[in-house]
C-alpha positions in Angstrom: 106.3 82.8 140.0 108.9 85.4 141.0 108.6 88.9 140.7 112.0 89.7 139.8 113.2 93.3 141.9 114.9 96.2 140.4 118.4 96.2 141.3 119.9 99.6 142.1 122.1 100.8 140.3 123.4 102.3 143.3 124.2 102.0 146.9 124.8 104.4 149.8 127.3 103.6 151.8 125.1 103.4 155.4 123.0 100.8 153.8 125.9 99.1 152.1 127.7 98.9 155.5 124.5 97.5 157.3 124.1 94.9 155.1 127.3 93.6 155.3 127.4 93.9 159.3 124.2 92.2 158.8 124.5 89.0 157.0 126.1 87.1 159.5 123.6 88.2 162.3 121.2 86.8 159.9 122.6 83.3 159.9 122.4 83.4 163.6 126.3 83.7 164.4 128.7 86.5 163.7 131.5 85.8 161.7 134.2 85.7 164.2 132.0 83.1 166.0 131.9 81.1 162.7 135.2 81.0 162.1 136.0 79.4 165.4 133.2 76.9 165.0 134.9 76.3 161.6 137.8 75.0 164.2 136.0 73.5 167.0 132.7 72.4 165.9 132.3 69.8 169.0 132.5 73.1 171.3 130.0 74.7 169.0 127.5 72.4 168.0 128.3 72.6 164.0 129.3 68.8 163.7 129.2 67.9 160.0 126.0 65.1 159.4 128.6 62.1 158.9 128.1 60.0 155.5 126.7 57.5 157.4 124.2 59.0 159.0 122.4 60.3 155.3 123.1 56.4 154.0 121.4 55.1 157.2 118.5 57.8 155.9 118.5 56.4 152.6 118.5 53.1 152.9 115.4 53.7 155.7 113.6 55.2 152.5 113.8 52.3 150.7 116.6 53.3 148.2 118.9 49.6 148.4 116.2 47.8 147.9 115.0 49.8 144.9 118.5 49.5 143.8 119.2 45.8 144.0 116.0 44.8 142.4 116.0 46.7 139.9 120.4 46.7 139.4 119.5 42.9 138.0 117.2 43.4 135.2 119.6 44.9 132.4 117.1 47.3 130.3 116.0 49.2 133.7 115.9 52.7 133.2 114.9 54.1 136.6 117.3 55.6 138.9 116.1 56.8 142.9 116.8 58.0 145.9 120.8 57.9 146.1 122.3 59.5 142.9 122.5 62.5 141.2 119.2 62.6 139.1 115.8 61.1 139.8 115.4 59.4 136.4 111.7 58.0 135.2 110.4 56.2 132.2 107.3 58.4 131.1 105.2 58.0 127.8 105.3 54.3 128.0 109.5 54.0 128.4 110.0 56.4 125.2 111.2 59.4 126.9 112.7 59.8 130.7 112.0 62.8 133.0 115.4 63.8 134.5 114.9 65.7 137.7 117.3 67.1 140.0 116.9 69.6 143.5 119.9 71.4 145.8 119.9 74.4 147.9 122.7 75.6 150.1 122.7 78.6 152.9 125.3 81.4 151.7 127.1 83.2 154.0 129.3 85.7 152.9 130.0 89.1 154.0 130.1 90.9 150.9 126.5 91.6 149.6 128.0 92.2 145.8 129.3 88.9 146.2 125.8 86.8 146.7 125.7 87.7 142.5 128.3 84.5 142.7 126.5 82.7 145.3 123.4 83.1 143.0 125.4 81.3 140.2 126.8 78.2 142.4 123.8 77.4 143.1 122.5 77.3 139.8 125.5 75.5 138.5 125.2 73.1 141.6 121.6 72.6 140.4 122.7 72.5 136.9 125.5 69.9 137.7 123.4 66.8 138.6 122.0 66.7 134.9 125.6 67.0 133.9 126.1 64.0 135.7 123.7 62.3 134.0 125.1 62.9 130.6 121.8 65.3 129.9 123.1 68.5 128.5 120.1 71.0 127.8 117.9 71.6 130.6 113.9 72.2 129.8 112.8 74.3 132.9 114.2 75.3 136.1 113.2 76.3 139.3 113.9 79.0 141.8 113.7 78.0 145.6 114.1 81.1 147.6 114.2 81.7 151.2 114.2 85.5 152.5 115.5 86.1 156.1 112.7 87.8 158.1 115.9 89.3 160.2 116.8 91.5 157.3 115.0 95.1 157.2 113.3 95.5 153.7 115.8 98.1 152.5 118.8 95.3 152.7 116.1 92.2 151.1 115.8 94.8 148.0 119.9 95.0 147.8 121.0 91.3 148.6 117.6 89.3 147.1 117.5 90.8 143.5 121.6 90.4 143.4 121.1 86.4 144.5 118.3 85.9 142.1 120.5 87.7 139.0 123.2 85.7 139.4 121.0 82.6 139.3 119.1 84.1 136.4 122.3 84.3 134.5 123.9 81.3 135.1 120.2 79.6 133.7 120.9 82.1 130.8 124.6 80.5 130.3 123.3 77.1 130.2 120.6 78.1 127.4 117.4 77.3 129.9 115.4 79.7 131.9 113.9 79.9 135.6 110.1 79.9 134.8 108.8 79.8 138.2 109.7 78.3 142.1 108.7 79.6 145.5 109.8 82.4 148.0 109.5 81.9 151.9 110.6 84.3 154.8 112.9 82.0 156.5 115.2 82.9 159.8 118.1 82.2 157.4 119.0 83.1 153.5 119.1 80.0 150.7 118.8 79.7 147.6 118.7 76.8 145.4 116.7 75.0 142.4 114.9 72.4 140.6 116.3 71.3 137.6 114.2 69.2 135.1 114.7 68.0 131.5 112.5 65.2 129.2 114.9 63.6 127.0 115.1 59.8 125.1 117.3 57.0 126.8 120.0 57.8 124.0 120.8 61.0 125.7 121.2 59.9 129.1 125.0 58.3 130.5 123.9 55.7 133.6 126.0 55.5 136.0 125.5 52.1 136.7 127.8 50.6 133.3 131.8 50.6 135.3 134.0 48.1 133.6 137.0 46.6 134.6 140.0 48.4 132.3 138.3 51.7 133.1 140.0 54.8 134.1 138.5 57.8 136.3 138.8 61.2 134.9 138.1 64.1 137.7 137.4 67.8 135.5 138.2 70.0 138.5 140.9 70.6 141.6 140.1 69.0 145.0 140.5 71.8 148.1 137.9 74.4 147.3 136.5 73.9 150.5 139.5 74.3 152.1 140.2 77.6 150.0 137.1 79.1 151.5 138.1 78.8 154.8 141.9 79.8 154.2 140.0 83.0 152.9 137.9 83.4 156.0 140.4 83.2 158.4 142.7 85.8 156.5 139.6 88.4 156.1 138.8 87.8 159.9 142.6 87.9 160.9 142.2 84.7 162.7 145.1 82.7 164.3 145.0 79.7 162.0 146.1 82.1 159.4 148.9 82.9 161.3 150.3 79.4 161.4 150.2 78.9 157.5 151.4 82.7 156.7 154.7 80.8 155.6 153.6 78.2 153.1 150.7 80.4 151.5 151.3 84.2 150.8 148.3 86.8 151.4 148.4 87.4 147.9 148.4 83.7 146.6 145.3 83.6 148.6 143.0 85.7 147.1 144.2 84.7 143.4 143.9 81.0 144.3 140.6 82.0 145.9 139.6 84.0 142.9 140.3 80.8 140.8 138.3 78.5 142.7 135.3 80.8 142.6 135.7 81.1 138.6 136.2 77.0 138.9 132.7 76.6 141.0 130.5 79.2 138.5 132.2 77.4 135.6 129.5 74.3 134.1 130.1 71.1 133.8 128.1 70.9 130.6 131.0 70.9 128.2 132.4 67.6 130.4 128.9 66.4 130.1 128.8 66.7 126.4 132.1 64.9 125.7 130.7 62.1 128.0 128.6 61.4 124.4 131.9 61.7 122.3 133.7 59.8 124.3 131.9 57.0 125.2 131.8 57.6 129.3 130.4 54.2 131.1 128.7 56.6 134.0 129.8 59.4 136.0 129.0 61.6 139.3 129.8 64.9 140.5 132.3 65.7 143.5 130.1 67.9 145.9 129.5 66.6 149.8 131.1 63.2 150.6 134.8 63.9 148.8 135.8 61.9 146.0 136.2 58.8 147.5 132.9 59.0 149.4 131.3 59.9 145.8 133.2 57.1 144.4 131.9 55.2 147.0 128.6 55.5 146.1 129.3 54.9 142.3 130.4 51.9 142.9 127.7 50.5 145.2 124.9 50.4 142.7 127.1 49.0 139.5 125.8 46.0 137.7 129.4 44.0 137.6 131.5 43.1 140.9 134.1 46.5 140.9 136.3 48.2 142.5 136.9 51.9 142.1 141.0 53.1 143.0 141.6 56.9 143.1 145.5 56.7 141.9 146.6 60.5 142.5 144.2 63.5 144.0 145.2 66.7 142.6 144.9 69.8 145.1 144.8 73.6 144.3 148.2 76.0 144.5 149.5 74.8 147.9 146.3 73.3 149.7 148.2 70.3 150.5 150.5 71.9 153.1 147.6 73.9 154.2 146.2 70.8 154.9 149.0 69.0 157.0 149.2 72.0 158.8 145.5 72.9 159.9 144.9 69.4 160.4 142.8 68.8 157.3 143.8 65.4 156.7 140.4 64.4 155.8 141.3 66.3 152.7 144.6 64.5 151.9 142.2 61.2 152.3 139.6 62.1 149.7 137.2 62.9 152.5 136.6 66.2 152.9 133.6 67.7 151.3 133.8 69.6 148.1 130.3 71.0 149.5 128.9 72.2 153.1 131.4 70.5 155.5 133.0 72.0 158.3 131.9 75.5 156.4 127.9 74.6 157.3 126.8 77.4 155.3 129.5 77.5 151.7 128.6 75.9 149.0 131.4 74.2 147.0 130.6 72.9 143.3 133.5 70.4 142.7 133.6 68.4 138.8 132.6 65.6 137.3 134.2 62.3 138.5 133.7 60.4 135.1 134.9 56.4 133.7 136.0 55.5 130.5 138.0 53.7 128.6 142.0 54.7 128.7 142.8 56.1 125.2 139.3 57.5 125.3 139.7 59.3 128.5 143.8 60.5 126.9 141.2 62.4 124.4 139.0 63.8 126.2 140.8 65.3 128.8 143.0 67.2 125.8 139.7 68.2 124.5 138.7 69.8 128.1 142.0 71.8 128.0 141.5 73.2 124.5 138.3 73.8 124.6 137.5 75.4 128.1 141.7 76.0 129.0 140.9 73.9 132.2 142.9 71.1 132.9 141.2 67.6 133.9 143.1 64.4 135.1 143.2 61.0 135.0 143.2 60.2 138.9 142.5 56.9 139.2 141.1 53.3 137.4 138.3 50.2 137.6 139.0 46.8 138.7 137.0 43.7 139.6 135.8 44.0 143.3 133.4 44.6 145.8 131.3 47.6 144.9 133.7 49.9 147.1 135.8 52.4 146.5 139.2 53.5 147.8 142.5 55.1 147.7 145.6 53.1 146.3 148.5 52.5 148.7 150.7 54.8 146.6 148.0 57.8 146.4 149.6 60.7 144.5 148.8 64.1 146.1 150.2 66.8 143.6 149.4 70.8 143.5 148.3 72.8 140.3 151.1 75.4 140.1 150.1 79.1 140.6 151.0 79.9 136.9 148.3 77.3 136.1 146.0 79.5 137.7 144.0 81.3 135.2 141.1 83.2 134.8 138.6 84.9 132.7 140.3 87.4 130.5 143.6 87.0 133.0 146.8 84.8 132.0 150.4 84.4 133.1 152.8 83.7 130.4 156.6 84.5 130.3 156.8 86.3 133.4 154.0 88.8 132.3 150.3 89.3 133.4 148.1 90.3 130.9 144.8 91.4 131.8 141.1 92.8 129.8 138.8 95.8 130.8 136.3 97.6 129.5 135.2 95.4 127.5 132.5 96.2 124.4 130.9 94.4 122.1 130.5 96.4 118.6 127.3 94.1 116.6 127.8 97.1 113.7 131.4 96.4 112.9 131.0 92.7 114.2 134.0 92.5 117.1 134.6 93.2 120.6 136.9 95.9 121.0 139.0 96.0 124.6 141.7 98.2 127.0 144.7 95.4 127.3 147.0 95.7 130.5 150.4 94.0 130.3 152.5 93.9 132.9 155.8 92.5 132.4 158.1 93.0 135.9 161.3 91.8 134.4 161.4 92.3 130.5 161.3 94.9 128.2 157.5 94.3 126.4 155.6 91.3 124.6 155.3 90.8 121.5 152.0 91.7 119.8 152.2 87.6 118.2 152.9 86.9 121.9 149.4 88.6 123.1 147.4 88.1 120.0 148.1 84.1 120.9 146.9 85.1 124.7 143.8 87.0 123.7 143.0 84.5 121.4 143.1 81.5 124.0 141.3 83.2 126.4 138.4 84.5 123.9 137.9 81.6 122.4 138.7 82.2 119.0 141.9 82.2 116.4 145.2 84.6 116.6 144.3 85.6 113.1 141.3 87.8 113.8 142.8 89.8 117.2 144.6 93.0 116.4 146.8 94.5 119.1 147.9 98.2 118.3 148.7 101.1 120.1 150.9 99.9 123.1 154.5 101.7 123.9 157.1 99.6 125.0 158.6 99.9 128.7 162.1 99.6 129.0 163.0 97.4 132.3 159.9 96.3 133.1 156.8 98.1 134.1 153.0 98.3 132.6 152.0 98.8 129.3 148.2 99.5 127.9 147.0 99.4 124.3 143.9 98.7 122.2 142.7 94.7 121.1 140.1 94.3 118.4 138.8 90.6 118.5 136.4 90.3 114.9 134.0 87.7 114.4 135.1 86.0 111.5 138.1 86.9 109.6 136.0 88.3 106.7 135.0 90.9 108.7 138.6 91.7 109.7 139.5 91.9 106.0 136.4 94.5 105.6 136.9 96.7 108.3 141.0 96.7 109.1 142.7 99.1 108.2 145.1 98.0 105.3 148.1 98.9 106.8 147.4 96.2 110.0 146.3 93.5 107.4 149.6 94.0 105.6 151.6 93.7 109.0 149.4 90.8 110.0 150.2 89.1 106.7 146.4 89.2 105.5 147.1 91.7 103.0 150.2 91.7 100.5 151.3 94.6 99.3 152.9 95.1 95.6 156.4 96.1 95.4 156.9 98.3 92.0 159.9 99.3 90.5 161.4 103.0 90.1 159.8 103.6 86.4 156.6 102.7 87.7 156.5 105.0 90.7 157.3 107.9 88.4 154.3 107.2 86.1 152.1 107.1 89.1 153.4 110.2 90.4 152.5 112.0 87.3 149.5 110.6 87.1 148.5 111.7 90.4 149.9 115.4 89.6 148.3 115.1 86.6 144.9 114.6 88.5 146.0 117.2 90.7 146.5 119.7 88.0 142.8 119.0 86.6 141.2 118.9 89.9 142.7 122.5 90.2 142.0 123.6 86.7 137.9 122.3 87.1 137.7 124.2 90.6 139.4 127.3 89.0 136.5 127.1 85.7 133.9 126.2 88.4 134.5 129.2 90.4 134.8 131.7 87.3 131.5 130.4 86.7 129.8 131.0 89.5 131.2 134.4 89.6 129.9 134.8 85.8 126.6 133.4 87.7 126.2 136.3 90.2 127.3 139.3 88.2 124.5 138.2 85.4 121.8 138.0 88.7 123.1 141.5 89.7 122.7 143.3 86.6 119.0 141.4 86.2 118.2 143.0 89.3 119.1 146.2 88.5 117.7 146.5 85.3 114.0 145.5 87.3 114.4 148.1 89.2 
């Protein structure tokens, strides 16, 4: 078991410094040397383990054989070495034990950033359930490895921050880490074991590909790629310099911002449409690229097929990043969404899943409105040889910068519209919020306009968001306000002022005519008049009151 550490709630700025300065020494290599093994890993020694090489190890462990005994008899329920999961019949073939492991070695600079390497890793653990169609996890697991190069002062900053974002990711997914192990180790990982004990109903096998089928990929391709665009900009390498003209410094740390969102975000909502939509088997895009992933999906079907990736869609301008640094692995499906050339990043890429066509038409506009993450339909199923490949006419295509969007962050009609300080008030039931717009080359947005925005990105309806208390800026420039975002519109209607119901239309007001305003006007002077006259009686009397107690007193005397 764990013994979770206290995280400080604050750090001096020596100690902050060494551990930064420190992490790479940790790994073993600076990272100015790791960026040029990044580039020249014959020279280095940090050749990628081909695909072959782990099939060769696979196969030695008796995995094809398992496989091709077992892919003939139609009620097997067992799946091995080679995918995801480990899936096993227990309690006499009644319920199946779904089991998963991963760990990666995180190397990043930042030590406030390991909170997000704590989370990929649990989502990366997470994901191979996901793959599975298995959606609620029973237990997990905490494998933890603590660099004996690290003095204890910098274990008790970057550990607990590692371990808390693992913890809250297991939190997100509605499991919990009940127990793993902790070594010292030269080097830092962190990873998991992921269990769950469900009935056959619950489980998608991937082994069920038809011919007809189309492939449906949940997240960009080029994360990989991303990280190391980001590495060489921090570490002002010269490989930045030869892509400064396609990809702005700017562009890069939103796009890189987006694709660190994209790896912490779960595949479970893909994994529970899988159910709703009928999938036929899917697998998650992590360390052999989508073809090589494909590759191996198609290998251990029951019917003769052939999978055909159709178009490969990149993030905001990874495909001339590509061309240029010579990442044409990338452009060929090859190129890991996990631990290539960067030997120490962990990528979480999405779900790679097959269904049928109108099926998969609904399920990827479900994916959009539900998590506001667009999924495609990259490629289809035909009768074959168990292979997988890229079509002759392989689509590459970009998502558009404006497409990139983020937690509480959206760009819509030229304006950027961001969230802070965000509180969550359980007495009056809403969140209440500081709302930055900034709108370059208008006058303001429209209150509708942001209601919509907040809305979207909350998770909820326009209807209960109220957006007061913003100025307008003529010619462009930044305006702030206020953003209430109720539970439930009852609550709204209980605790709105009635003046913001009426302008939200929740509240009508009744228009009376001029002889009725009169009548109420002397009503309310008439009310006035007796309020004054009781006041006035109350106060003679409490005069009366205290010149009778006065003349009591003297009379005792």
């Amino acid at each position: 078991m764990f013994r979770m550490q206290k995280i400080r709630n604050s750090v001096d700025g020596g100690l902050y410094c060494g551990v930064k300065s420190h992490l790479s020494k940790v790994q073993g290599i600076n990272s100015r040397y790791f960026a040029n093994a990044m580039d020249n890993p014959p020279q280095h020694h940090f050749d990628p383990v081909p695909q072959k090489v782990l099939t060769d190890l696979l196969n030695s462990c008796g995995f094809e054989s398992k496989r091709n005994s077992s892919s003939s008899n139609q009620t097997d329920l067992r799946i091995g070495i080679g995918m995801d999961s480990c899936v096993l019949p227990i309690q006499g073939g009644k319920l199946l034990l779904v089991q998963t492991t991963d760990f990666f070695y995180p190397l990043i600079d930042d030590p406030y950033a390991m909170v997000a390497s704590g989370k990929i890793a649990c989502a990366n653990t997470l994901s191979d359930l996901y793959a599975m169609g298995v959606t609620d996890c029973d237990n997990m697991l905490m494998l933890l490895s603590v660099s004996n190069k690290m003095s204890e002062r910098e274990r008790d900053v970057v550990i607990p921050l590692m371990m808390k974002g693992f913890n809250d990711c297991a939190q997100e997914a509605e499991t919990q880490v009940e127990g793993g192990q902790s070594v010292l180790n030269p080097w830092i990982t962190i990873g998991g074991v992921a269990t769950a004990v469900c009935p056959p109903e619950n489980i998608i096998m991937p082994y069920n590909l038809c011919p007809g089928d189309v492939l449906v990929l949940t997240k960009p391709l080029g994360t990989q790629l991303m990280v190391n665009v980001k590495n060489w900009l921090d570490l002002e390498h010269s490989k930045f310099n030869s892509i400064r003209h396609v990809i702005s410094e700017e562009s890069v740390q939103k796009v890189h911002d987006y694709s660190v969102k994209s790896m912490i975000r779960l595949n479970r909502t893909a994994a529970k449409l899988m159910h709703k939509y009928n999938a036929h088997g899917a697998t998650d895009i992590t360390g052999f690229g989508i073809v090589g992933h494909a590759n191996n999906l198609a290998k251990i079907q029951k019917k003769p097929v052939t999978i055909v990736i159709d178009k490969l869609p990149f993030l905001y301008r990874m495909v001339e990043v590509a061309k240029i640094a010579g990442w044409q692995r990338l452009l060929n499906g090859l190129s890991p969404e996990t631990s290539g050339k960067s030997i120490a990043e962990c990528i979480l890429g999405g779900l790679l899943i097959a269904m049928a066509p109108d099926e998969a038409v609904q399920f990827c506009n479900e994916i959009e409105r539900t998590e506001h993450q667009p999924a495609w339909i990259v490629g289809h199923v035909e009768k074959g040889e168990n292979v997988a490949r890229l079509s002759e006419n392989c689509a590459l295509f970009e998502i558009l910068q404006y497409d990139i969007r983020t937690i509480a962050f959206e760009r819509k009609n030229g304006a950027d519209v961001r969230t802070r300080k965000l509180m969550t008030n359980r007495l009056l039931c809403r969140k209440q919020m500081i709302v930055d717009v900034i709108h370059p080359n208008k006058d303001g947005v429209s209150k509708a306009t942001l209601c919509d925005m907040l809305a979207k990105s909350y998770k909820t309806t326009p209807d209960v968001v109220f957006c007061f208390g913003f100025r307008t800026c003529y010619g462009g420039g930044r305006s702030s306000g206020f953003a209430l975002i109720y539970d439930a519109l009852d609550y709204a209607k209980k605790f709105e002022p009635k003046h913001r119901l009426v302008r939200k239309g929740l509240l009508t007001r009744e228009r009376t005519g001029r002889k009725q305003r009169k009548e109420r006007k002397n009503r309310m002077k008439k009310l006035e008049y007796n309020m004054t006259d009781y006041c006035t009686s109350a106060e003679n009397e409490l005069q009366t009151k205290k010149k009778q107690m006065k003349k009591r007193k003297k009379i005792e005397r």
